[in-house]
C-alpha positions in Angstrom: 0.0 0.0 0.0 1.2 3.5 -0.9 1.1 6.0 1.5 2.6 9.1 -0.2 5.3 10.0 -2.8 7.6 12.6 -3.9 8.7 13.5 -7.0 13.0 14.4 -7.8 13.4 15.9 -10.8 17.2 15.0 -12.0 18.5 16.0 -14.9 20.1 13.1 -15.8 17.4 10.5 -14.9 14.1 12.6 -15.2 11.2 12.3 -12.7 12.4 9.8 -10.3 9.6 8.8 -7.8 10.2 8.3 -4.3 7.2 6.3 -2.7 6.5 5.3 1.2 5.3 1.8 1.4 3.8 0.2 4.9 5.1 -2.6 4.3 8.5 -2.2 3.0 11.5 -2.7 5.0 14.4 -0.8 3.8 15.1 1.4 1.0 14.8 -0.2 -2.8 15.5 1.3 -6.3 13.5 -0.4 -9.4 13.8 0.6 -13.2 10.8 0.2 -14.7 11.0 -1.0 -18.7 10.5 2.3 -20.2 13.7 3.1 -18.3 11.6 5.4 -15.1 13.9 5.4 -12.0 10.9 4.5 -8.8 12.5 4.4 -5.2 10.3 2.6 -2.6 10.9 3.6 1.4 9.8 2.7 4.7 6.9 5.3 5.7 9.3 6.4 8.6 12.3 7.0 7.0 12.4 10.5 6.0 12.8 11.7 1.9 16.1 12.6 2.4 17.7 9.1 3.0 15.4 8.0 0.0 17.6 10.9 -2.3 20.6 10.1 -0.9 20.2 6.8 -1.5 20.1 7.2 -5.2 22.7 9.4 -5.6 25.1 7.0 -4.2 23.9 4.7 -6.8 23.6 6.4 -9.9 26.3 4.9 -11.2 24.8 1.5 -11.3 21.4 2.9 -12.7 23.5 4.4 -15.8 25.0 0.8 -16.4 21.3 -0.7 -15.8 19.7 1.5 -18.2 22.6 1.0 -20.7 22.1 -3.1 -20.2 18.5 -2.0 -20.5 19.1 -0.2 -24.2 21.4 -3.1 -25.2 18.9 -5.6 -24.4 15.9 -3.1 -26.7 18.5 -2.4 -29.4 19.2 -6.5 -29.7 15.9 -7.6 -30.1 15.3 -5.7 -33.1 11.6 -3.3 -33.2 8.6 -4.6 -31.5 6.4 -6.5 -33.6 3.6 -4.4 -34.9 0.6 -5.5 -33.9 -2.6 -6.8 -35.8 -4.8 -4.1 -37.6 -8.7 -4.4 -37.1 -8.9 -6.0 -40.6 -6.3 -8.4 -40.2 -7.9 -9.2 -36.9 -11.5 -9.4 -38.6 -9.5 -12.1 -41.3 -7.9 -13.5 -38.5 -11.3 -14.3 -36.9 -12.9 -15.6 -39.8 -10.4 -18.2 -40.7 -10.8 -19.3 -37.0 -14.2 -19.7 -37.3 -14.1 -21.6 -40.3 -11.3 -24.3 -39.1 -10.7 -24.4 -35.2 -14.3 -25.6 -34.5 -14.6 -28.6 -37.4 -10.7 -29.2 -36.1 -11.7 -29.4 -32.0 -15.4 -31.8 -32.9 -12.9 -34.2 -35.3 -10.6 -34.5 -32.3 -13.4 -34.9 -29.9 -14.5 -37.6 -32.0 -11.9 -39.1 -32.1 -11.1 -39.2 -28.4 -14.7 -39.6 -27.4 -14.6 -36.7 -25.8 -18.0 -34.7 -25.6 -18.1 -30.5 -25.1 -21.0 -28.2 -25.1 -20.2 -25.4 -27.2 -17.1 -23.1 -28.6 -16.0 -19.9 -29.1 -13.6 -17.8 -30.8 -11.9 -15.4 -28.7 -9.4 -12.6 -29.1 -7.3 -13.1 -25.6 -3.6 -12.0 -25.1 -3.3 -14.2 -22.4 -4.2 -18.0 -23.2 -4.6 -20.0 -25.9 -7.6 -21.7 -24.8 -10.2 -22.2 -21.7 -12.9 -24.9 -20.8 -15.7 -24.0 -18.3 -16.9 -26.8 -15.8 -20.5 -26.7 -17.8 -18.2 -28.2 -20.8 -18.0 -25.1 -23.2 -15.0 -24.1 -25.0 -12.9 -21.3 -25.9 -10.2 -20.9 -28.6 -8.1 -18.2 -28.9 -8.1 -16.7 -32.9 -4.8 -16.8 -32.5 -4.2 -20.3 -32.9 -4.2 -20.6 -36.8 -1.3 -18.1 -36.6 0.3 -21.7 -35.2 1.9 -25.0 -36.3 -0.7 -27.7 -37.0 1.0 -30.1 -33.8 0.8 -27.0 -31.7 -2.5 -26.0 -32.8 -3.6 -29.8 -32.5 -1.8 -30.0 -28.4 -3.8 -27.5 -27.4 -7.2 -28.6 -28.6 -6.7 -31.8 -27.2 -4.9 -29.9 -23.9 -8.7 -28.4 -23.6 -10.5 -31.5 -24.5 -8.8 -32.9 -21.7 -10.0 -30.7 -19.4 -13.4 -32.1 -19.9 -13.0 -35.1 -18.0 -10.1 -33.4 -15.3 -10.6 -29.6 -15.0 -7.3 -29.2 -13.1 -3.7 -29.9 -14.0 -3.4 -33.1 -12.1 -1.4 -36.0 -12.7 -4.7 -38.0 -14.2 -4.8 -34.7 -16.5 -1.4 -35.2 -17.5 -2.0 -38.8 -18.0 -5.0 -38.4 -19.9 -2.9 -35.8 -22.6 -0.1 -38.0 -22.7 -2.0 -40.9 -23.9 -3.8 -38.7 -26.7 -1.1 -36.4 -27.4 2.1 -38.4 -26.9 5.3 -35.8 -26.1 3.0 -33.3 -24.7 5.3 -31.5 -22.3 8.3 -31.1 -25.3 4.9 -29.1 -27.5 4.2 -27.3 -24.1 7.4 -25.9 -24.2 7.3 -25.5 -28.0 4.1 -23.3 -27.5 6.1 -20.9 -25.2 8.2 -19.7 -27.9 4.6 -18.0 -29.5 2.5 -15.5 -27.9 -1.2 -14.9 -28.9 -1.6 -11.7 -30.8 
């Protein structure tokens, strides 16, 4: 909880924010990734000790941010991301193969669902509620068919065991031999 902050406005640095937590129990310095300098503080330790603190260390916060640059410069520019119209095509060719992909699996595996949806979520590739229905994220056709196929069959699965447990596990294994080496293959992607 934040009780009250200050603001120091260096001329090297910027606005660096000094902030008086409850909770906290000495004096920490955090770069956040757009390279802003935030010092947290014990609510009784006065201001001061919070800016002498970080002059003593600005030395290391110039060498941070520089890592910090390195790091940006590396990676290359940020992927754009999707338009509205390349999201709208995006949707449609989920519509018109994830569902006839997840019933042909279901089949197969004599697995039963209630209903499907196509959803646009930056978080997960897929869900499946306790009353059986299913969600896919659009994303999925961006993927590799055995990637696209794991986690079908990862939600299918939760049909019958709604948790991660070790019968879940067992139950994907059987259908979806090597599933832990495509759940680490699916890490390397992120949902647009």
């Amino acid at each position: 909880m934040i009780l009250t902050e200050k603001i120091l406005d260096d001329p090297e640095f910027g606005p660096v924010v000094l902030r008086k937590h409850v909770r906290a129990r000495r004096i920490t310095l955090r770069l956040s990734s757009d390279g802003h300098v935030r010092i947290s503080l014990p609510f009784r330790t006065p201001y001061i000790e919070a800016a002498a603190f970080f002059s003593r260390n600005r030395e290391w916060i110039r060498e941070a941010l520089a890592r910090q640059r390195a790091r940006r410069e590396a990676a290359g520019p940020a992927p754009q991301p999707p338009t509205e119209e390349e999201i709208k095509q995006l949707r449609a060719l989920a519509k018109a193969t994830l569902p006839a992909r997840l019933q042909e699996l279901a089949a197969r595996h004599g697995f039963h669902y209630n209903a499907v949806r196509i959803k646009r979520n930056k978080s997960n590739w897929g869900s499946c509620s306790r009353k059986g229905n299913i969600n896919l994220n659009l994303s999925l056709v961006l993927l590799p068919e055995e990637l696209r196929d794991y986690v079908l069959l990862h939600e299918l699965c939760h049909l019958r065991h709604p948790d991660h447990s070790p019968a879940f596990h067992a139950l994907l294994e059987e259908i979806c031999p090597g599933h832990l080496a495509l759940q680490r293959a699916l890490r390397k992607h992120r949902p647009v």
